[in-house]
C-alpha positions in Angstrom: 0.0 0.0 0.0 2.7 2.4 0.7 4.3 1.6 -2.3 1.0 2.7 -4.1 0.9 5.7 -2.4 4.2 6.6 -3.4 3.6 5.9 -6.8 0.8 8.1 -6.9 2.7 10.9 -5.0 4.9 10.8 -7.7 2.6 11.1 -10.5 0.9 13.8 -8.9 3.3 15.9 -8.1 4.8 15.3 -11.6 1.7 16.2 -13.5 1.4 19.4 -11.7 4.6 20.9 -12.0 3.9 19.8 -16.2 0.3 22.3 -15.3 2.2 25.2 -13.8 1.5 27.4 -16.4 -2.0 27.2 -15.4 -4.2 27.9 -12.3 -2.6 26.1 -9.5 -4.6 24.5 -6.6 -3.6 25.9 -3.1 -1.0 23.7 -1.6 -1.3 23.1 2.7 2.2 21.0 3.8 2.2 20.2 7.3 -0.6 22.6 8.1 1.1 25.7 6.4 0.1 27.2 2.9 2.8 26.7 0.6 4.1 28.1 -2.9 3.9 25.8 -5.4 8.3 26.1 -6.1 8.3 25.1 -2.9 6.0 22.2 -3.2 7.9 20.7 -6.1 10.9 20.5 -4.3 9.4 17.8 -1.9 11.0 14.3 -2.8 8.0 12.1 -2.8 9.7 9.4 -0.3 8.9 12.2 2.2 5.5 12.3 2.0 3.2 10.4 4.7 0.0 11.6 2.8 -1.7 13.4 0.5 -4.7 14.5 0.1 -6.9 16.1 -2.4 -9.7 18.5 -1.2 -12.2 19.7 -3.7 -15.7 19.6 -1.5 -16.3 23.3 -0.8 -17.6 22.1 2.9 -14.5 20.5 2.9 -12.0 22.9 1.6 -13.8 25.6 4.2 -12.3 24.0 7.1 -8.8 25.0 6.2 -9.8 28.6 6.0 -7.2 29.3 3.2 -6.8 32.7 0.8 -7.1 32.8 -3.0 -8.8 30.8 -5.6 -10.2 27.3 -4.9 -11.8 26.5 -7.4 -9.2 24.0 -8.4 -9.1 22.5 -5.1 -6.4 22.2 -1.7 -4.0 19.8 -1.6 -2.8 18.5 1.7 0.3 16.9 1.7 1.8 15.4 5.1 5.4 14.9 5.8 7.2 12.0 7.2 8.7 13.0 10.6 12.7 13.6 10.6 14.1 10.8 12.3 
């Protein structure tokens, strides 16, 4: 399973940085909005989870500025060991 995950991780974060010319959902990382050239920086073996929000009840809750209309996504970190 966490070898799905990963797979998927990848792929994600691959097809958005090939979609950064266009609108950009808003990235959360460990509770903190982040810029997507930060974002694609993150090597996907660090990530725990991630999520993507696009329920406009949901996508309330984390009380975020800008545009949503493409969606939050909510990436968790593996803690440093």
């Amino acid at each position: 399973m966490k070898r799905i995950t990963l797979i998927l991780a990848t792929l994600l974060l691959s097809t958005i940085a090939v979609k950064a010319d266009e609108q950009q959902p808003i990235y959360i990382v460990d509770g903190i909005e982040t810029p997507f050239d930060v974002v694609r920086q993150i090597v996907a073996t660090d990530i725990e989870s991630l999520t993507v929000v696009r329920d406009p009840a949901a996508i309330a809750q984390y009380n975020v500025n800008g545009d949503t209309s493409n969606g939050i996504i909510v990436i968790s970190l593996r803690a440093e060991d």
